[in-house]
mmJSON file of the N, C-alpha and C atoms, coordinates in Angstrom:
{"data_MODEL":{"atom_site":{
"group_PDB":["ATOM","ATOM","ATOM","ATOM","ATOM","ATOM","ATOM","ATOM","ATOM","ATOM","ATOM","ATOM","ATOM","ATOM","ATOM","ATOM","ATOM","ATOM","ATOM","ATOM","ATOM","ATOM","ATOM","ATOM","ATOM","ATOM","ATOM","ATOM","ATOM","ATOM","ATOM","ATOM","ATOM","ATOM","ATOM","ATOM","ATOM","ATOM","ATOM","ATOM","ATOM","ATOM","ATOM","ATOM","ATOM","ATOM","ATOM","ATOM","ATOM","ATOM","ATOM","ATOM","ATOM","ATOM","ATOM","ATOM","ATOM","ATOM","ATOM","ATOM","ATOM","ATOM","ATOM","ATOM","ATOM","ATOM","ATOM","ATOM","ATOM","ATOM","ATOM","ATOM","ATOM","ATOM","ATOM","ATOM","ATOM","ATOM","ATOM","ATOM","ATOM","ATOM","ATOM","ATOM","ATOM","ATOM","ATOM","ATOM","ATOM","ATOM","ATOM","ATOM","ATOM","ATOM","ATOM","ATOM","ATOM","ATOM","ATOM","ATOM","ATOM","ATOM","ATOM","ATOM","ATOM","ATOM","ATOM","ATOM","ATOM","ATOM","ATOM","ATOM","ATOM","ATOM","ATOM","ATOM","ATOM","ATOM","ATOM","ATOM","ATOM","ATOM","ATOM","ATOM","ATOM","ATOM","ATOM","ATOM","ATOM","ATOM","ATOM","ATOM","ATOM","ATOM","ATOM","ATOM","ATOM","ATOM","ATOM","ATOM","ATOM","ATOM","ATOM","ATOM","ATOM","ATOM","ATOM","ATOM","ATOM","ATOM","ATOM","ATOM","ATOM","ATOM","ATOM","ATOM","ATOM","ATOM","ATOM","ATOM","ATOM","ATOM","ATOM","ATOM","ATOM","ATOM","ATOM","ATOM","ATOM","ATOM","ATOM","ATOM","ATOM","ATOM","ATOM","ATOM","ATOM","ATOM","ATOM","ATOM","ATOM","ATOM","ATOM","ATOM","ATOM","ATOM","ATOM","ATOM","ATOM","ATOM","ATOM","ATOM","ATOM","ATOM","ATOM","ATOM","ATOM","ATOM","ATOM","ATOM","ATOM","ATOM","ATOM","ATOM","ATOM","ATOM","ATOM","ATOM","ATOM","ATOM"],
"id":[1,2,3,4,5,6,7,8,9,10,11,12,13,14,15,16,17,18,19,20,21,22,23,24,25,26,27,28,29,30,31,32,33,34,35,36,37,38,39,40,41,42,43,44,45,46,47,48,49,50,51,52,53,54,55,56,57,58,59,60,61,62,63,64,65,66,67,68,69,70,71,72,73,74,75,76,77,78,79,80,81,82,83,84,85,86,87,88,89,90,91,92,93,94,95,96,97,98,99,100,101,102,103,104,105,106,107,108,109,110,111,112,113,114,115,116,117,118,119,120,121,122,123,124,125,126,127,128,129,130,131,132,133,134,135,136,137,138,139,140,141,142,143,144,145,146,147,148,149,150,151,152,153,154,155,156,157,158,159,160,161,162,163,164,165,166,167,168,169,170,171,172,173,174,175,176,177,178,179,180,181,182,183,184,185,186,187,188,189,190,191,192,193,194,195,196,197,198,199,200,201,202,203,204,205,206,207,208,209,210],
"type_symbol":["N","C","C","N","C","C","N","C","C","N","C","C","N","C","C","N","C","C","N","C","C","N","C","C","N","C","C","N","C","C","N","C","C","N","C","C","N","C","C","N","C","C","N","C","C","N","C","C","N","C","C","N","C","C","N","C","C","N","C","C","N","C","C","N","C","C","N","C","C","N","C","C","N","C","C","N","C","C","N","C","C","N","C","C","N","C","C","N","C","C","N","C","C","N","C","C","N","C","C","N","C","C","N","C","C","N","C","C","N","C","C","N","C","C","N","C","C","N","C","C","N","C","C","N","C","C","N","C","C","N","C","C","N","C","C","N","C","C","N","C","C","N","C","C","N","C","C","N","C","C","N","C","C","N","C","C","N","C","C","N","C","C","N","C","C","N","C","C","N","C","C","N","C","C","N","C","C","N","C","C","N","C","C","N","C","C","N","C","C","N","C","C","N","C","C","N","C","C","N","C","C","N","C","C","N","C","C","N","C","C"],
"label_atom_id":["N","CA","C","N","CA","C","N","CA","C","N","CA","C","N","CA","C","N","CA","C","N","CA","C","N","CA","C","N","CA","C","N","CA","C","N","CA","C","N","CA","C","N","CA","C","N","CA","C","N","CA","C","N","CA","C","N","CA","C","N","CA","C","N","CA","C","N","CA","C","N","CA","C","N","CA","C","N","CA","C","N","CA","C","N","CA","C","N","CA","C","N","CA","C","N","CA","C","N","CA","C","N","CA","C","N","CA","C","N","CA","C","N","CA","C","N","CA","C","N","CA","C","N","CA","C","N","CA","C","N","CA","C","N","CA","C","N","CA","C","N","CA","C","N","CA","C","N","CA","C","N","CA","C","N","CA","C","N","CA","C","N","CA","C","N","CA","C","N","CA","C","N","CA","C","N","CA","C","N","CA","C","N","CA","C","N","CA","C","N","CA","C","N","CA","C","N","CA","C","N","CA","C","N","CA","C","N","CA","C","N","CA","C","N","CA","C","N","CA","C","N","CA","C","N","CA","C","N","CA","C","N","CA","C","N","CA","C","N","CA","C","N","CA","C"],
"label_alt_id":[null,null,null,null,null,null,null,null,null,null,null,null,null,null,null,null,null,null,null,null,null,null,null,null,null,null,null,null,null,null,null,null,null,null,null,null,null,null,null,null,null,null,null,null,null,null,null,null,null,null,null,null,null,null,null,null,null,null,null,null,null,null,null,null,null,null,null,null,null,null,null,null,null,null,null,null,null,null,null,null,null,null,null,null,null,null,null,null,null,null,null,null,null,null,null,null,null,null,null,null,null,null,null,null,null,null,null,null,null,null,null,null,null,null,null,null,null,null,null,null,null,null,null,null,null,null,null,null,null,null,null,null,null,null,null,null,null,null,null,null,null,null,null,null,null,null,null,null,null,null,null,null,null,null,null,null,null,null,null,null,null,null,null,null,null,null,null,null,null,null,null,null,null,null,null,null,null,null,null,null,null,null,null,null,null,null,null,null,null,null,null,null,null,null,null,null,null,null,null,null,null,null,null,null,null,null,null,null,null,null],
"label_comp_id":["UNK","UNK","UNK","UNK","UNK","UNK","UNK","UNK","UNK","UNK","UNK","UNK","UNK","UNK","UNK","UNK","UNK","UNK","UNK","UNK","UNK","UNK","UNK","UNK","UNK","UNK","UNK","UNK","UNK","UNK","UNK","UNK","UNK","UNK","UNK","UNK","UNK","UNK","UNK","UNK","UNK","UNK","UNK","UNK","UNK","UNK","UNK","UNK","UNK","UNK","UNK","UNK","UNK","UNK","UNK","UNK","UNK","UNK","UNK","UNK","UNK","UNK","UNK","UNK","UNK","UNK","UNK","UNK","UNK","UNK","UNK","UNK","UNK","UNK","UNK","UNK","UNK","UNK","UNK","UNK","UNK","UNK","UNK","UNK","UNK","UNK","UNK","UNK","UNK","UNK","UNK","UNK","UNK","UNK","UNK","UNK","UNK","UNK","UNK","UNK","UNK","UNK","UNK","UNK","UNK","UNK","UNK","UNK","UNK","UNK","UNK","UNK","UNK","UNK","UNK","UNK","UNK","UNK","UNK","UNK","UNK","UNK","UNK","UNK","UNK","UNK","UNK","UNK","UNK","UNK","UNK","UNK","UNK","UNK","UNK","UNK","UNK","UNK","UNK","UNK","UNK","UNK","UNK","UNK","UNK","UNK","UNK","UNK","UNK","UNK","UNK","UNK","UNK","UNK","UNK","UNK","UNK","UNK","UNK","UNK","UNK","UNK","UNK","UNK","UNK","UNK","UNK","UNK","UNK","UNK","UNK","UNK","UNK","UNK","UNK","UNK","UNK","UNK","UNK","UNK","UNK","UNK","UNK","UNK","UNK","UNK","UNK","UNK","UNK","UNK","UNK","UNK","UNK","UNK","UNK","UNK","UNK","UNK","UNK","UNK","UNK","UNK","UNK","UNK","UNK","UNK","UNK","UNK","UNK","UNK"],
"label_asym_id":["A","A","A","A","A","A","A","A","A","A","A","A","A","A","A","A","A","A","A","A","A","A","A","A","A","A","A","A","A","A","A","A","A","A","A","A","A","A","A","A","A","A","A","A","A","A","A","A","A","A","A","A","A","A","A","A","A","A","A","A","A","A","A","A","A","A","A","A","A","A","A","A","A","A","A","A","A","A","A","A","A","A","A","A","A","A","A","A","A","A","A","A","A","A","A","A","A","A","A","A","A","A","A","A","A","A","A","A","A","A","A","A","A","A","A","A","A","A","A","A","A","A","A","A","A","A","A","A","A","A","A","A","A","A","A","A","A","A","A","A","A","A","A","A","A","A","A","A","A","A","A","A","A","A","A","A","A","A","A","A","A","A","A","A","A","A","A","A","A","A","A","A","A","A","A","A","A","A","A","A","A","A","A","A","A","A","A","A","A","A","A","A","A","A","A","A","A","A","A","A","A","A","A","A","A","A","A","A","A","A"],
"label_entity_id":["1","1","1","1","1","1","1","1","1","1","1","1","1","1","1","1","1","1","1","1","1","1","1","1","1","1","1","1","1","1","1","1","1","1","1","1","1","1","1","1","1","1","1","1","1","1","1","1","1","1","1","1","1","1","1","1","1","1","1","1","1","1","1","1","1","1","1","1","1","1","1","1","1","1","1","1","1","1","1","1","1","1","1","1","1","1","1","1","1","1","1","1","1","1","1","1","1","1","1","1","1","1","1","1","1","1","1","1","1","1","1","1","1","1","1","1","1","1","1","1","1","1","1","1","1","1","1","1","1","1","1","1","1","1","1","1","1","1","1","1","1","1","1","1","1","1","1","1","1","1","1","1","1","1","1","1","1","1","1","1","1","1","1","1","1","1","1","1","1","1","1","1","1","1","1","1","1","1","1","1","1","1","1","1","1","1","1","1","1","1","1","1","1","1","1","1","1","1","1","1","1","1","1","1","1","1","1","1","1","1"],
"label_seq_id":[1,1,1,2,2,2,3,3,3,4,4,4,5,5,5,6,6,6,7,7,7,8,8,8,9,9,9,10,10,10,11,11,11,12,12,12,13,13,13,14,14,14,15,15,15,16,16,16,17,17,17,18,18,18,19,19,19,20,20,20,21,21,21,22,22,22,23,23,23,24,24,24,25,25,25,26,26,26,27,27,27,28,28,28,29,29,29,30,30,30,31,31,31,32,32,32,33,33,33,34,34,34,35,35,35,36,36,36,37,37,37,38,38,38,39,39,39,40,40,40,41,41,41,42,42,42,43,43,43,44,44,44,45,45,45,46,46,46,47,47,47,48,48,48,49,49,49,50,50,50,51,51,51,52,52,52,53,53,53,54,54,54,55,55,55,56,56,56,57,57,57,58,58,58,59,59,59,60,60,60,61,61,61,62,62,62,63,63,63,64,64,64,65,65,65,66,66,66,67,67,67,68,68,68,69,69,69,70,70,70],
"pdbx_PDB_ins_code":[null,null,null,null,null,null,null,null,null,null,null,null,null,null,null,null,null,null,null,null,null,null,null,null,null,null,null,null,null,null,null,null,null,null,null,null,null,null,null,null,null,null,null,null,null,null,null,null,null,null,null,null,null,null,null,null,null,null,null,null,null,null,null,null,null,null,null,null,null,null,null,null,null,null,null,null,null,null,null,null,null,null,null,null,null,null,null,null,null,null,null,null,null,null,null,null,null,null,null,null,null,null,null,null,null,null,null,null,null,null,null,null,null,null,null,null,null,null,null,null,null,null,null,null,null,null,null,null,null,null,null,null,null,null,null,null,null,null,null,null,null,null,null,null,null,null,null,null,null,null,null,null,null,null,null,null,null,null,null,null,null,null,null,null,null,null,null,null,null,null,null,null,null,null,null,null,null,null,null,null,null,null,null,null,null,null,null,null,null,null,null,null,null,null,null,null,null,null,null,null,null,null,null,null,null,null,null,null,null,null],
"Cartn_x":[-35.995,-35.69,-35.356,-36.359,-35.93,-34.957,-34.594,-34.085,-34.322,-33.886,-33.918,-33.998,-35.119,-35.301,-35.478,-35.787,-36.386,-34.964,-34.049,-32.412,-31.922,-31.981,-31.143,-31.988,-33.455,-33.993,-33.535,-33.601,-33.861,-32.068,-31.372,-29.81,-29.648,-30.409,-30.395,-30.725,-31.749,-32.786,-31.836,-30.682,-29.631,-28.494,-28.26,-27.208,-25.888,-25.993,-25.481,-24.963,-23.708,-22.856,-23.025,-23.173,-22.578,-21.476,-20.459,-19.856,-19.994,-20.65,-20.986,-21.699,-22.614,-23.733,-22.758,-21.609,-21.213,-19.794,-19.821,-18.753,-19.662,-21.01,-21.475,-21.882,-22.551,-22.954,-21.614,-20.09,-19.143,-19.28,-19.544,-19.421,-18.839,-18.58,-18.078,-18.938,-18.708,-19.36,-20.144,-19.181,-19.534,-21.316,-20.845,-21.768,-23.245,-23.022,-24.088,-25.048,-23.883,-23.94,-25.549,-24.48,-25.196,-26.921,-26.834,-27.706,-29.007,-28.303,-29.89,-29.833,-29.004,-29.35,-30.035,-30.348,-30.821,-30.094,-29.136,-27.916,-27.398,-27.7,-27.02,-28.28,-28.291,-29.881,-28.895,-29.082,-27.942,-28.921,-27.998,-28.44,-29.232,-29.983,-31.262,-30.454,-28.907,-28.153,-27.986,-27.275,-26.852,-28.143,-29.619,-30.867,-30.813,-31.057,-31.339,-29.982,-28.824,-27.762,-27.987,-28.54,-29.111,-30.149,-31.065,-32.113,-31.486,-31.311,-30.416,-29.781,-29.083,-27.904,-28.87,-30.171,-30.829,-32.254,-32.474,-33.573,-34.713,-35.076,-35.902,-36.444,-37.663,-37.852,-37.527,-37.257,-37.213,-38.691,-39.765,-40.454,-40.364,-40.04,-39.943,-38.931,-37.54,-36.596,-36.492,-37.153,-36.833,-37.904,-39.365,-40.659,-41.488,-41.625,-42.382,-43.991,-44.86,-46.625,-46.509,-47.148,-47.142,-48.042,-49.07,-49.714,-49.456,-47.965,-47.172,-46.531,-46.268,-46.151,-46.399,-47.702,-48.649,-48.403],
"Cartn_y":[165.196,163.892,162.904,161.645,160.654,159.625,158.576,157.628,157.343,156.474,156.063,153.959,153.815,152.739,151.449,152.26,151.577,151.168,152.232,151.477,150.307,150.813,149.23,148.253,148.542,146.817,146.481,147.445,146.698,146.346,147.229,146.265,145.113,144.827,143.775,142.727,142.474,142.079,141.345,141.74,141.364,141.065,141.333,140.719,141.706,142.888,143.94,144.712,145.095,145.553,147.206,147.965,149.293,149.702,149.081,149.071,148.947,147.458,146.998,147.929,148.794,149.658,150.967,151.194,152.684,152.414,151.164,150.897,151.046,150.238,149.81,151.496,152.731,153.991,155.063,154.695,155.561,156.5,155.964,157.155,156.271,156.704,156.049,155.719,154.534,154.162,154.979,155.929,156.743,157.616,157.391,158.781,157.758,156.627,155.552,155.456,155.342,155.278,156.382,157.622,159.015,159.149,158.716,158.635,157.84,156.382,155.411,156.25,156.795,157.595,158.853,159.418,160.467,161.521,161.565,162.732,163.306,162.796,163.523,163.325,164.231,164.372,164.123,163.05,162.575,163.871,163.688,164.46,163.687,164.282,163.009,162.17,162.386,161.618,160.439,160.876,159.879,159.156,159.402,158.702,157.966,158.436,157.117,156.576,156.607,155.357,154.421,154.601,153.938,153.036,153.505,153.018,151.561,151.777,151.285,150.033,150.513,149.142,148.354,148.744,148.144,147.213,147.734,147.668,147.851,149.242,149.749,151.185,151.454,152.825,153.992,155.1,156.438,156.762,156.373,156.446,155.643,153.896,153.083,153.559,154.196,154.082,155.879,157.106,158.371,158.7,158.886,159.838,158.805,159.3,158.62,159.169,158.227,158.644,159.619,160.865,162.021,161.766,160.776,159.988,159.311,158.445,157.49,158.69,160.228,160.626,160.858,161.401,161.674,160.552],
"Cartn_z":[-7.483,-8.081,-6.964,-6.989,-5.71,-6.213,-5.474,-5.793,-6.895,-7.954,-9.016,-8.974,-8.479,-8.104,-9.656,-10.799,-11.95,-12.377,-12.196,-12.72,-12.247,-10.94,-10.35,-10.353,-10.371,-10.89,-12.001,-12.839,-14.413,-14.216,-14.0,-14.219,-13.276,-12.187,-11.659,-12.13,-12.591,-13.379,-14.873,-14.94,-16.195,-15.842,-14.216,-13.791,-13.847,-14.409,-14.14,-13.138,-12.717,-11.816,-12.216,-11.038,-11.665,-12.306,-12.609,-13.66,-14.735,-14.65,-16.225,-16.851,-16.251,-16.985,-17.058,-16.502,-16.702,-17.556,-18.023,-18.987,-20.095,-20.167,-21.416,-21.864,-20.841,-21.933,-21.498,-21.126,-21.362,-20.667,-18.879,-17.887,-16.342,-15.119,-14.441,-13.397,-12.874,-11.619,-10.698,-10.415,-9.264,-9.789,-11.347,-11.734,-11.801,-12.096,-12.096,-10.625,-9.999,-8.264,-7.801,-8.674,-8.006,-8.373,-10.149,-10.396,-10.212,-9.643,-8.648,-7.028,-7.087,-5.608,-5.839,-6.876,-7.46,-6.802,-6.793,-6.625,-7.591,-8.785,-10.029,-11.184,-12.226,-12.78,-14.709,-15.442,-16.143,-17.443,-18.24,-19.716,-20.391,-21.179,-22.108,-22.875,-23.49,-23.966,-23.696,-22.176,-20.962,-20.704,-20.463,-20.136,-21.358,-22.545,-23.965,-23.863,-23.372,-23.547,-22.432,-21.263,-19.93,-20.41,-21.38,-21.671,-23.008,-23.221,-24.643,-23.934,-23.079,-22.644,-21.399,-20.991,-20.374,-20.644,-22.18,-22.409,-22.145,-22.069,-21.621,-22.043,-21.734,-22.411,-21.205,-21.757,-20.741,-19.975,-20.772,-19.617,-18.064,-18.733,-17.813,-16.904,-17.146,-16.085,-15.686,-16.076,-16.005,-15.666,-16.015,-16.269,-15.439,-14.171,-13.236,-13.741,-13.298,-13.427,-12.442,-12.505,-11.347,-10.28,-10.416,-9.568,-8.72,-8.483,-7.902,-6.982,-7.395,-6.274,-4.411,-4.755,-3.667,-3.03],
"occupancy":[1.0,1.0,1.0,1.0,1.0,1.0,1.0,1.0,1.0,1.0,1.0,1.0,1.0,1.0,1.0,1.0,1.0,1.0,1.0,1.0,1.0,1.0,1.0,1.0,1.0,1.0,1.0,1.0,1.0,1.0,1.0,1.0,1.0,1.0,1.0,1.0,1.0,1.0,1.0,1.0,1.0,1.0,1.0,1.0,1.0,1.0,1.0,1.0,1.0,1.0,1.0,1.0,1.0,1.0,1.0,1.0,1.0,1.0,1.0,1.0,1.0,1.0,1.0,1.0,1.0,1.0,1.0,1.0,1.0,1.0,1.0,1.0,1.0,1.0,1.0,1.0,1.0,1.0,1.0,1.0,1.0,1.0,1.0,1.0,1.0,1.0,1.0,1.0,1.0,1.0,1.0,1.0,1.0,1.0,1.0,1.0,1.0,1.0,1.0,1.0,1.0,1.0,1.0,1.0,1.0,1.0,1.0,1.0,1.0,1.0,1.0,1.0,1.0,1.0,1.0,1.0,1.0,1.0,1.0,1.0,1.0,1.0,1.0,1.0,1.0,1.0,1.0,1.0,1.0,1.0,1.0,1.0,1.0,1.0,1.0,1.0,1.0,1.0,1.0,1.0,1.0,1.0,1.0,1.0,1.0,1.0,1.0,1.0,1.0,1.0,1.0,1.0,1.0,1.0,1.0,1.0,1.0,1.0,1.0,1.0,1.0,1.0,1.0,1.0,1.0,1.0,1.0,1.0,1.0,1.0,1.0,1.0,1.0,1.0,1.0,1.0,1.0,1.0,1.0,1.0,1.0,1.0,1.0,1.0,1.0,1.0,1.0,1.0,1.0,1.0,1.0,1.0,1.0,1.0,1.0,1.0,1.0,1.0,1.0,1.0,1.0,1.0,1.0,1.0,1.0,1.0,1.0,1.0,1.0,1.0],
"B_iso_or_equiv":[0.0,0.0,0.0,0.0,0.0,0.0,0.0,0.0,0.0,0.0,0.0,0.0,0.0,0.0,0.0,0.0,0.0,0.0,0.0,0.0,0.0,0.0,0.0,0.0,0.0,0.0,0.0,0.0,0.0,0.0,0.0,0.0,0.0,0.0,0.0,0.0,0.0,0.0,0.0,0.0,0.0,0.0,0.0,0.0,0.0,0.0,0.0,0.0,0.0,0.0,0.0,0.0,0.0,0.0,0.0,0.0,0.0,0.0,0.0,0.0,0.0,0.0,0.0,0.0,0.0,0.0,0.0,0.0,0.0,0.0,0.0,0.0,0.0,0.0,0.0,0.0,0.0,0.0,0.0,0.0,0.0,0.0,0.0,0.0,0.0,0.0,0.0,0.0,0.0,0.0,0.0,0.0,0.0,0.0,0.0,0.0,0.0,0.0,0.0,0.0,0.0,0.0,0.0,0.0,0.0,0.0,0.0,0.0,0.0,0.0,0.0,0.0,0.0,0.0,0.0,0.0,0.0,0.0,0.0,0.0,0.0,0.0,0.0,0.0,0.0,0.0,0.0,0.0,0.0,0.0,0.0,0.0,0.0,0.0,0.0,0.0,0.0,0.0,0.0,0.0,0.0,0.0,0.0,0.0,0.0,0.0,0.0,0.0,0.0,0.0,0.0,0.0,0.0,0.0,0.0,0.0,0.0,0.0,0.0,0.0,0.0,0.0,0.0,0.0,0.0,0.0,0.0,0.0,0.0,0.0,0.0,0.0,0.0,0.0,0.0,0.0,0.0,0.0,0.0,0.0,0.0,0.0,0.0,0.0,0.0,0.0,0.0,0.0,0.0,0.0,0.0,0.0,0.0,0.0,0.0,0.0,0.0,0.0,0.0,0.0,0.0,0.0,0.0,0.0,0.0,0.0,0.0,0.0,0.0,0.0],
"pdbx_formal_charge":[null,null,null,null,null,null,null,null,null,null,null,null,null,null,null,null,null,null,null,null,null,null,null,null,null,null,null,null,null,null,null,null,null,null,null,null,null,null,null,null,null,null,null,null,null,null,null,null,null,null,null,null,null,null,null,null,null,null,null,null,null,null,null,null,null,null,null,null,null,null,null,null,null,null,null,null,null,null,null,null,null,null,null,null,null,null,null,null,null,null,null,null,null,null,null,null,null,null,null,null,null,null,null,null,null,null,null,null,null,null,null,null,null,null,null,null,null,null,null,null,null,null,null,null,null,null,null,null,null,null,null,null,null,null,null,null,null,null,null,null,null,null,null,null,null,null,null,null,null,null,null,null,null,null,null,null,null,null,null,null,null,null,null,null,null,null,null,null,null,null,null,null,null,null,null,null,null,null,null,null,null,null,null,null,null,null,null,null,null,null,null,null,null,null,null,null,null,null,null,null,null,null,null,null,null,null,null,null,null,null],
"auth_seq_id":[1,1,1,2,2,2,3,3,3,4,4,4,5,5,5,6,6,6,7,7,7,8,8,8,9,9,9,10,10,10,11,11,11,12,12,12,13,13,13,14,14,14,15,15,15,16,16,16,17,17,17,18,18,18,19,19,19,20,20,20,21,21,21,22,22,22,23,23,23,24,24,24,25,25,25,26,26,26,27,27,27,28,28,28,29,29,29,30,30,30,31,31,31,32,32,32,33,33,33,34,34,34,35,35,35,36,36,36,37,37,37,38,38,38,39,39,39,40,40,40,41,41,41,42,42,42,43,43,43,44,44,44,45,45,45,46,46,46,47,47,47,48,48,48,49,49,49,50,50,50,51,51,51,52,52,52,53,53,53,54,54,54,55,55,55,56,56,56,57,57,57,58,58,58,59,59,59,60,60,60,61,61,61,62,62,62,63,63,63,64,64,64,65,65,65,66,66,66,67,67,67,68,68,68,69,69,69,70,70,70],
"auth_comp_id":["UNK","UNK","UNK","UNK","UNK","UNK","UNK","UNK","UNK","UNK","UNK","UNK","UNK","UNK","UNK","UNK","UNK","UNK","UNK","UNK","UNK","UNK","UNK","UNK","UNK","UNK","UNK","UNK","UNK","UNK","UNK","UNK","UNK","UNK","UNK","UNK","UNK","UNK","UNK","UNK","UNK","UNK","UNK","UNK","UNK","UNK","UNK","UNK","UNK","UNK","UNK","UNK","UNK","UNK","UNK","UNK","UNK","UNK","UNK","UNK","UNK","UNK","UNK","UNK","UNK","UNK","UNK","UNK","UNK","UNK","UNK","UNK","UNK","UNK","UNK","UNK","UNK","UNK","UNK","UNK","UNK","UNK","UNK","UNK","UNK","UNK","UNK","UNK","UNK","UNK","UNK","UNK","UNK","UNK","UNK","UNK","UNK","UNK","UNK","UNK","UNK","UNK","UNK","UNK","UNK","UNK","UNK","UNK","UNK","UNK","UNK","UNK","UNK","UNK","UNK","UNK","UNK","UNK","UNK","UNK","UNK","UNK","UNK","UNK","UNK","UNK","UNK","UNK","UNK","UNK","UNK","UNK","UNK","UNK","UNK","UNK","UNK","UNK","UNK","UNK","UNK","UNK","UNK","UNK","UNK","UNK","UNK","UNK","UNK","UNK","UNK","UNK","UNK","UNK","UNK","UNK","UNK","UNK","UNK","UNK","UNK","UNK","UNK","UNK","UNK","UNK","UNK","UNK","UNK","UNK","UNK","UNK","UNK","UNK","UNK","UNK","UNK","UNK","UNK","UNK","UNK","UNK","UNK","UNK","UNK","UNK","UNK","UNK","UNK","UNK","UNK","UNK","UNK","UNK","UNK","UNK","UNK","UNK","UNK","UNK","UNK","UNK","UNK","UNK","UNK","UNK","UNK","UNK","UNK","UNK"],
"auth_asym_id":["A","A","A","A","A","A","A","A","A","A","A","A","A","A","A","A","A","A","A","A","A","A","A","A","A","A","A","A","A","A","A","A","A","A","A","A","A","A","A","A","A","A","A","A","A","A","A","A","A","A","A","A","A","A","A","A","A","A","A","A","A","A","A","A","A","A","A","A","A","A","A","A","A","A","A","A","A","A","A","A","A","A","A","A","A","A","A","A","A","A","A","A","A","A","A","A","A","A","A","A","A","A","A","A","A","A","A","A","A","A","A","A","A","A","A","A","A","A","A","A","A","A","A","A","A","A","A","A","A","A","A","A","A","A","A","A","A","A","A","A","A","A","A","A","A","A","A","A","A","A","A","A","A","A","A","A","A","A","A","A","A","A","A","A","A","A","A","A","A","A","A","A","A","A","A","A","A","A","A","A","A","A","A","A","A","A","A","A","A","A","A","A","A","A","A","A","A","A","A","A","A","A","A","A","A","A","A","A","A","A"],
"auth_atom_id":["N","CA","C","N","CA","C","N","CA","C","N","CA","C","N","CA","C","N","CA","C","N","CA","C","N","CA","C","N","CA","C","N","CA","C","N","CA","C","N","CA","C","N","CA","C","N","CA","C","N","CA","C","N","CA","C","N","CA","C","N","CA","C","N","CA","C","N","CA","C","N","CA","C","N","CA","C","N","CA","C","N","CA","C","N","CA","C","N","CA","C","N","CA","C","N","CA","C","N","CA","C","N","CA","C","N","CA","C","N","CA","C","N","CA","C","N","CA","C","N","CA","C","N","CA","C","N","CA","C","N","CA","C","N","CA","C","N","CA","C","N","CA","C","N","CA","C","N","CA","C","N","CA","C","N","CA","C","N","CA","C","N","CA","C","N","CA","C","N","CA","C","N","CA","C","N","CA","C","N","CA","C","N","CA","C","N","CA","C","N","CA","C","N","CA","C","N","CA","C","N","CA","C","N","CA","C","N","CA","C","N","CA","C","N","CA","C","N","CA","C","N","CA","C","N","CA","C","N","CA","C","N","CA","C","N","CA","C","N","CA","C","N","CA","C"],
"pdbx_PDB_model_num":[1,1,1,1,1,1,1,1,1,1,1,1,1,1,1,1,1,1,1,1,1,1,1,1,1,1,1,1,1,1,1,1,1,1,1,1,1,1,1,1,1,1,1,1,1,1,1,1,1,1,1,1,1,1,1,1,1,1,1,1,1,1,1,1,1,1,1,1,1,1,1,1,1,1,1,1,1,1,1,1,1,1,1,1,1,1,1,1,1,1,1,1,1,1,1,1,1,1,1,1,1,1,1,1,1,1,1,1,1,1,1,1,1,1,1,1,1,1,1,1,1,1,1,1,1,1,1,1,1,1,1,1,1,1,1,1,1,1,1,1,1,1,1,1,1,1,1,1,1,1,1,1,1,1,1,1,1,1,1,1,1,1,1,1,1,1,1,1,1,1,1,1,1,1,1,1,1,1,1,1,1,1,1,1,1,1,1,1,1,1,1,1,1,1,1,1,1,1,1,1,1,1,1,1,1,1,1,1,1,1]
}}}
């Protein structure tokens, strides 16, 4: 799992603090932190409440094209 680059645009993108997004789905900063650093791999719970308070789908911010790998 790499960086998590689709998060911090899209919360940028709304003007969103890592806080604001780990207040709005009821987890803490740090764990927000970990997760655009792809240091921590969140629960599908935790992904549809990310998705929810960002507007956005789980593909857009979780399920990369396997193509964009390579």
């Amino acid at each position: 799992m790499g960086k998590n680059i689709a998060i911090k645009t899209a919360r940028a993108a709304l003007e969103m603090t890592q806080q604001d997004l780990a207040k709005a789905v009821g987890v803490s900063r740090q764990t927000i932190n970990a997760i655009e650093k792809g240091e921590y791999n969140p629960t599908i719970r935790l992904c549809r409440a990310i998705c929810r308070a960002l507007g956005k789908s789980l593909d857009e911010l979780f399920w990369e094209d396997e193509s964009d790998e390579n």
